[in-house]
Backbone as CSV, one residue per row, in Angstrom:
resi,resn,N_x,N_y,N_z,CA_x,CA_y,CA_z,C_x,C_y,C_z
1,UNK,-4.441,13.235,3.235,-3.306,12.873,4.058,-2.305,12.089,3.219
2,UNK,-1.272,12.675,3.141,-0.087,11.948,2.267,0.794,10.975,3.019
3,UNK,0.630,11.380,4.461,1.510,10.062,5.121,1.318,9.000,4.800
4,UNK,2.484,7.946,5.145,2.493,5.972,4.980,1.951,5.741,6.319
5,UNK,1.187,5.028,5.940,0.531,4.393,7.397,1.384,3.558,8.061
6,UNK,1.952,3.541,9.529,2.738,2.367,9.943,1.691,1.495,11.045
7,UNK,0.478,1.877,10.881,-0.003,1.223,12.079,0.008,-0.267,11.489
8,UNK,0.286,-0.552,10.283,-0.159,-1.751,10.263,0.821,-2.589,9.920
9,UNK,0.879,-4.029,9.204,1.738,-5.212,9.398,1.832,-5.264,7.870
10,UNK,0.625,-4.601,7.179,1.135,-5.004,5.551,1.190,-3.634,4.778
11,UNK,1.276,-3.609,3.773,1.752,-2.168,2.910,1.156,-2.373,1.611
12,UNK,0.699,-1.505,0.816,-0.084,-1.912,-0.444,0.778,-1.763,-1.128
13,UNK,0.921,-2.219,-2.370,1.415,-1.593,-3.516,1.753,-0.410,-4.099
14,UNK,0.506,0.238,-4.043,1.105,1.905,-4.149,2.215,2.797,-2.963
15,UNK,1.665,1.958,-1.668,2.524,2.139,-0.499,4.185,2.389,-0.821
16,UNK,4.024,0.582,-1.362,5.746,0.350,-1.892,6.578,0.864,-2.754
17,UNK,5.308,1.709,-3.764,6.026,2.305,-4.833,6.308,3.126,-4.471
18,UNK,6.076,4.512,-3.398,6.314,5.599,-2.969,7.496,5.339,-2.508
19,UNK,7.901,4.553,-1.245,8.945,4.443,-0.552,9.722,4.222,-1.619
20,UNK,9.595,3.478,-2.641,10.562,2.478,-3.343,10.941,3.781,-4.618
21,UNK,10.154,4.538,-4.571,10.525,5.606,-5.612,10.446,5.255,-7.224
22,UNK,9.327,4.279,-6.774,9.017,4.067,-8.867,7.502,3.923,-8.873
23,UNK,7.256,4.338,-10.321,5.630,4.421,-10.164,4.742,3.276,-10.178
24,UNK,3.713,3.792,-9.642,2.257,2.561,-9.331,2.029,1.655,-10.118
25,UNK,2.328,2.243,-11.236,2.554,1.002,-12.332,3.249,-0.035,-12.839
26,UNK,4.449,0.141,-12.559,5.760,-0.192,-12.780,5.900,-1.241,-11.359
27,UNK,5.513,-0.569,-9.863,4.825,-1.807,-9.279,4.304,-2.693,-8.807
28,UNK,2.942,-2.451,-9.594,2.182,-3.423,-10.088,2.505,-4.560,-11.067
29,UNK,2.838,-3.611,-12.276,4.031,-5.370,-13.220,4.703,-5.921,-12.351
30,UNK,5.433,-5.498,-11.379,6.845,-6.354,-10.843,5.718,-7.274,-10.001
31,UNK,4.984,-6.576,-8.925,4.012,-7.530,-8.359,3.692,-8.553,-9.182
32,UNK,2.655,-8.428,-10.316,2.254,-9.269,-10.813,3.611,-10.929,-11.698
33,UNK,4.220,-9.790,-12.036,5.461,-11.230,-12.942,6.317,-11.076,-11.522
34,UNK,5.981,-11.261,-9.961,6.610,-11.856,-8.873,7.614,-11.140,-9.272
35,UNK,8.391,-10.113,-9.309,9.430,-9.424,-9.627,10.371,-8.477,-8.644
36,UNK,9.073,-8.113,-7.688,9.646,-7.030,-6.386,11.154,-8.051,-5.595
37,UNK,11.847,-7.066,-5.043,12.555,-8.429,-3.983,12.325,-8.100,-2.785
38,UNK,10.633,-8.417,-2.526,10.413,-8.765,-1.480,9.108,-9.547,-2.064
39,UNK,8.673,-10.549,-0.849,7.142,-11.315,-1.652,6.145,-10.271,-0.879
40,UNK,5.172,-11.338,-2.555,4.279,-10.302,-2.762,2.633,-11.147,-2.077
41,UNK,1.967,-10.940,-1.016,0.802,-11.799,-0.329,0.014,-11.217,-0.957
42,UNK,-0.385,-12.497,-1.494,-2.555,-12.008,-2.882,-3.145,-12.993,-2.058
43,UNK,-4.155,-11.983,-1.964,-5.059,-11.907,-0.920,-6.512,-11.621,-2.197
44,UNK,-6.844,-12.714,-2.941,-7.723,-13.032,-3.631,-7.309,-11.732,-5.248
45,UNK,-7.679,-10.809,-5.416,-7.235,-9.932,-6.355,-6.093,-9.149,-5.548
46,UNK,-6.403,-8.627,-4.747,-5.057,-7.544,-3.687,-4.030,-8.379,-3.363
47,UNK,-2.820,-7.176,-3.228,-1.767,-7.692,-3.211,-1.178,-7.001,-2.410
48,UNK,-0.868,-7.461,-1.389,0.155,-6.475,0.100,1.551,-7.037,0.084
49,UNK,2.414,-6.246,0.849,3.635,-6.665,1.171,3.986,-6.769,2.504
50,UNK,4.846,-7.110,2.979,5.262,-7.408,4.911,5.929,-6.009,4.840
51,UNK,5.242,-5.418,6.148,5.947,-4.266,6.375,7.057,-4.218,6.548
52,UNK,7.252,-5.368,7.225,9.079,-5.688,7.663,10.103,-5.934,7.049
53,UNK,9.168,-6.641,5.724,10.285,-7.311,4.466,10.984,-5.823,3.851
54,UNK,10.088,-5.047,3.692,9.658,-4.096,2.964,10.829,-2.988,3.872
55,UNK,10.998,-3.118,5.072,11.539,-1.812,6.034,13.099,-2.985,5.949
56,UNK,13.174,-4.096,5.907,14.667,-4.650,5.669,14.818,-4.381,4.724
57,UNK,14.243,-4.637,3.533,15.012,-4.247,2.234,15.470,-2.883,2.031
58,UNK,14.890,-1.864,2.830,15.247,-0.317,2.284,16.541,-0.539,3.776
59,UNK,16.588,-0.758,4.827,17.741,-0.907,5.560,18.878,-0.952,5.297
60,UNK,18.828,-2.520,4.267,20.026,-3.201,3.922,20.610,-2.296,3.001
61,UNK,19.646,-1.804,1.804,20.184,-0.753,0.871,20.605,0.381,1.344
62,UNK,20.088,0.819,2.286,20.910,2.133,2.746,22.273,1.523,3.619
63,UNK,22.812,0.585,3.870,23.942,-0.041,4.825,25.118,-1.014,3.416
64,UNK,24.324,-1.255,2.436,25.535,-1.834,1.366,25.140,-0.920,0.535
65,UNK,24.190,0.091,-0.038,24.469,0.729,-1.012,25.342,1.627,-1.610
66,UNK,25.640,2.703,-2.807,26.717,3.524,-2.783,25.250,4.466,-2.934
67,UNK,26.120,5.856,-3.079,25.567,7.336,-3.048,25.238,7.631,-4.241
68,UNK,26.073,6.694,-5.581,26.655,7.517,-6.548,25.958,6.758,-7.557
């Protein structure tokens, strides 16, 4: 199953990279050097994001971004 799960309140990392359109790796560094702009909740080794932070930030970019 390739769908994003929305049942829930947090989003993994690989989650974010899909939506966010850069690879699993790439972030994971930003996770780790605190880099994403949204925060990042570690949860002992794991690292989730707020679904919400995560669904404003792609909002705002589609409402001030350009096309081009």
């Amino acid at each position: 199953m390739n769908a994003l799960r929305t049942d829930t309140l947090t989003m993994t990392i690989k989650e974010v990279a899909r939506v966010l359109g850069i690879s699993r790796g790439l972030a994971y560094e930003l996770a780790r050097r605190d880099a994403l702009p949204v925060p990042v909740i570690k949860l002992g080794r794991r690292m989730v994001l707020s679904r919400k932070a995560v669904e404003a930030l792609l909002k705002a970019g589609k409402q001030g971004g350009s096309n081009g």
